[in-house]
KOLNU-432112 format. One line per 4 residues: number of its first residue (from 1); their letters; for each residue z, y, x of C-alpha. Coordinates in pm, whole numbers. Example, Ala and Ser with C-alpha at 12.3 -4.5 7.8 and 13.67 -1.06 7.14 Angstrom:
% residues 2
1 = as = 780/-450/1230  714/-106/1367
END
This chain:
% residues 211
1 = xxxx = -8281/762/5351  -8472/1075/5436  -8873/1030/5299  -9198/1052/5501
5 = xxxx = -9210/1438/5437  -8838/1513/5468  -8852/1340/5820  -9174/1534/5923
9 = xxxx = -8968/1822/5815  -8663/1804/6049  -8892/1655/6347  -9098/1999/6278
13 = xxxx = -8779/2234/6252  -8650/2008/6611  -9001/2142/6771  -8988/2526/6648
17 = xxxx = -8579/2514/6776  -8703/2387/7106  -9008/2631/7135  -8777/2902/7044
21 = xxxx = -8522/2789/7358  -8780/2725/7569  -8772/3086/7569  -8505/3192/7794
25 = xxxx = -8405/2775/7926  -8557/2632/8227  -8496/2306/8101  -8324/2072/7880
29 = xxxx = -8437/2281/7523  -8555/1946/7337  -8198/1829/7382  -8069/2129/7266
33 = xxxx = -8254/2220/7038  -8138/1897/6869  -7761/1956/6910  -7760/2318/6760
37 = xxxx = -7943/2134/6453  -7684/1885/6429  -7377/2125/6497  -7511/2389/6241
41 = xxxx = -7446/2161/6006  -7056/2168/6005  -7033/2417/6288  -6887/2236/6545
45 = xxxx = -6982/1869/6720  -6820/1609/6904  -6867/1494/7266  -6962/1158/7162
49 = xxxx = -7207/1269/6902  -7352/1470/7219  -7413/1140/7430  -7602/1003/7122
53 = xxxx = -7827/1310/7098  -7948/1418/7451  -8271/1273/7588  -8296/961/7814
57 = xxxx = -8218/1053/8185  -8062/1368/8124  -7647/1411/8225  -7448/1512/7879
61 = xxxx = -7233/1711/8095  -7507/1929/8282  -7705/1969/7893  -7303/2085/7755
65 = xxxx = -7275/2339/8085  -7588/2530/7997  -7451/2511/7629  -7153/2670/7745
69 = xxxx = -7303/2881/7967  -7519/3063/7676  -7236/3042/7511  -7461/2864/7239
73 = xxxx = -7089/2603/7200  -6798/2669/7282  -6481/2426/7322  -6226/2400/7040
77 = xxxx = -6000/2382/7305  -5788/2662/7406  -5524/2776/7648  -5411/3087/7470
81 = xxxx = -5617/3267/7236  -5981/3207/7076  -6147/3443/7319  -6417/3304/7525
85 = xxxx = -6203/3329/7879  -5911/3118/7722  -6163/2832/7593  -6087/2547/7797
89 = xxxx = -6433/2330/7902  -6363/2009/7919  -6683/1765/7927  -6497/1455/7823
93 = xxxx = -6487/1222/7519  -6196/1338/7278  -6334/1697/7288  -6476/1901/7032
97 = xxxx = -6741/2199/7067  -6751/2503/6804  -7113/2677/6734  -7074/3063/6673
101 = xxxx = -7188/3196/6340  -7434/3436/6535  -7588/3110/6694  -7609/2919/6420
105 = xxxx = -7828/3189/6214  -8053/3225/6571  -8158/2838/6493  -8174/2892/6157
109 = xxxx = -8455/3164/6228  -8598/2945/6484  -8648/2661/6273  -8817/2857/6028
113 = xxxx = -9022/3067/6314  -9018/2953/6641  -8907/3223/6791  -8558/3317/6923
117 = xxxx = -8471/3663/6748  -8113/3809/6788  -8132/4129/6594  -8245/3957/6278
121 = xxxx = -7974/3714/6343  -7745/4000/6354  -7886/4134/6056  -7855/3831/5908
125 = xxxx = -7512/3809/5969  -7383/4136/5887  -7288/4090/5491  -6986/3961/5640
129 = xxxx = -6911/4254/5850  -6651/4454/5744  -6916/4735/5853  -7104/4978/5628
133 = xxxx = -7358/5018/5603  -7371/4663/5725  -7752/4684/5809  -7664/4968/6057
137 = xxxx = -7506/4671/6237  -7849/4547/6411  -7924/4890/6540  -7552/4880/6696
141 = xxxx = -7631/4503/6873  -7947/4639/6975  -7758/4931/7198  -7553/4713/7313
145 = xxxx = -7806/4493/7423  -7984/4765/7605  -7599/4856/7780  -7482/4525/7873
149 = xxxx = -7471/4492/8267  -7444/4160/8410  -7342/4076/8012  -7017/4279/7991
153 = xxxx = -6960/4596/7811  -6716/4894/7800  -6492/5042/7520  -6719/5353/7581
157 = xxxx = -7017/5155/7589  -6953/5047/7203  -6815/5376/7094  -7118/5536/7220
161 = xxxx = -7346/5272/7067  -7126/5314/6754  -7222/5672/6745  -7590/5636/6796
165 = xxxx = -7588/5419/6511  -7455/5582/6246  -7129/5405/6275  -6916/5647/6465
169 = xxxx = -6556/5591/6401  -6596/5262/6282  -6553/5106/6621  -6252/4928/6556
173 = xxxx = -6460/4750/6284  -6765/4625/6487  -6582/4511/6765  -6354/4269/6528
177 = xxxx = -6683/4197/6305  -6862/4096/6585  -6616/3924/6761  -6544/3706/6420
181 = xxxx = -6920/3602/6458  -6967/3541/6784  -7135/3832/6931  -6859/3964/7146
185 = xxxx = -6540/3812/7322  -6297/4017/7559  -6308/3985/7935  -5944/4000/8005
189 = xxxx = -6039/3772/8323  -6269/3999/8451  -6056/4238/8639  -6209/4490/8859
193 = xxxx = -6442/4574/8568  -6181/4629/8379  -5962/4877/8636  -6295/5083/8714
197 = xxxx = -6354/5125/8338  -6017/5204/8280  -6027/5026/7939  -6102/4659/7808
201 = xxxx = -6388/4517/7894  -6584/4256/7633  -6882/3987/7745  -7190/3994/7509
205 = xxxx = -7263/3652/7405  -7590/3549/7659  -7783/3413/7422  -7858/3774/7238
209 = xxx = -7975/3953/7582  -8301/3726/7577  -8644/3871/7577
END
């Protein structure tokens, strides 16, 4: 059993989680806040460890949709491959829900700070970027932050962050780096974008283009 102080602890790192969420969420952040904890842990949860968690009155499925939607979990479950367009969200007992590195390092700050910071997340992550210098990778997330447009990006639009950032030729590199943590996915589903860039297209994970 956890002592006094070790439970004041994790009720304390709950709070700063949910202050840090209440950030950019209209609602449900307490419930959150408390699954992101719990998922961290192994990096991925269950749906029926998700009805034990969320708050009384609130819907499991409408708390896992803005989940999804922030792309703060993401189902196990896939059609194809393990991009974000082929996950297949289904809010039913039996499924399983994966937490991306990048997210689990933005609780992980937010536990410690209350505050919901993607570039040190990034930063955080990038010793396992096949990037280098890895810290230039922050300064690339943070261009791409400023670039993203209704959260999708360009080939161009990372080449050209890429460039800014020190990192010009290495795009190949960030874009598999990043996609290994969680930071980008391609957009194969998102079509038009795609024709009028005349290139792929990749969606920035949500939960980075916060304020």
């Amino acid at each position: 059993m956890l002592s006094d102080m070790e439970n004041d602890r994790q009720i304390t790192d709950l709070q700063l989680i949910a202050r840090a969420l209440e950030g950019f969420l209209s609602e449900y952040s307490r419930s959150v806040a408390q699954i992101l904890a719990e998922s961290k842990k192994t990096g991925e949860i269950t749906y029926e460890s998700l009805e034990k968690i969320i708050a009384p009155g609130e819907e499991v499925q409408e708390v896992l949709l803005t989940l999804y939607k922030w792309r703060l979990l993401l189902p196990r479950r896939s059609s194809k491959t393990l991009q974000w367009d082929d996950r297949v969200f289904l809010p039913k007992a039996g499924e399983v829900f994966q937490s991306p590195k990048i997210v689990q390092e933005l609780v992980t700050i937010a536990a410690r700070t209350g505050k919901w910071m993607p570039l040190d997340a990034v930063a955080a992550v990038s010793k396992e970027m096949s990037v280098e210098p890895p810290e230039h990778a922050s300064e690339v997330a943070a261009h791409l932050i400023e670039r993203a447009k209704y959260g999708h990006l360009s080939g161009a639009d990372i080449k050209n962050a890429c460039s800014q950032s020190g990192l010009k030729g290495q795009e190949d590199s960030v874009i598999s780096s990043f996609k290994a943590v969680g930071i980008l996915s391609p957009a194969l589903g998102y079509l038009p974008a795609i024709k009028r860039h005349m290139g792929p297209l990749y969606e920035l994970n949500p939960s980075l283009i916060v304020e």
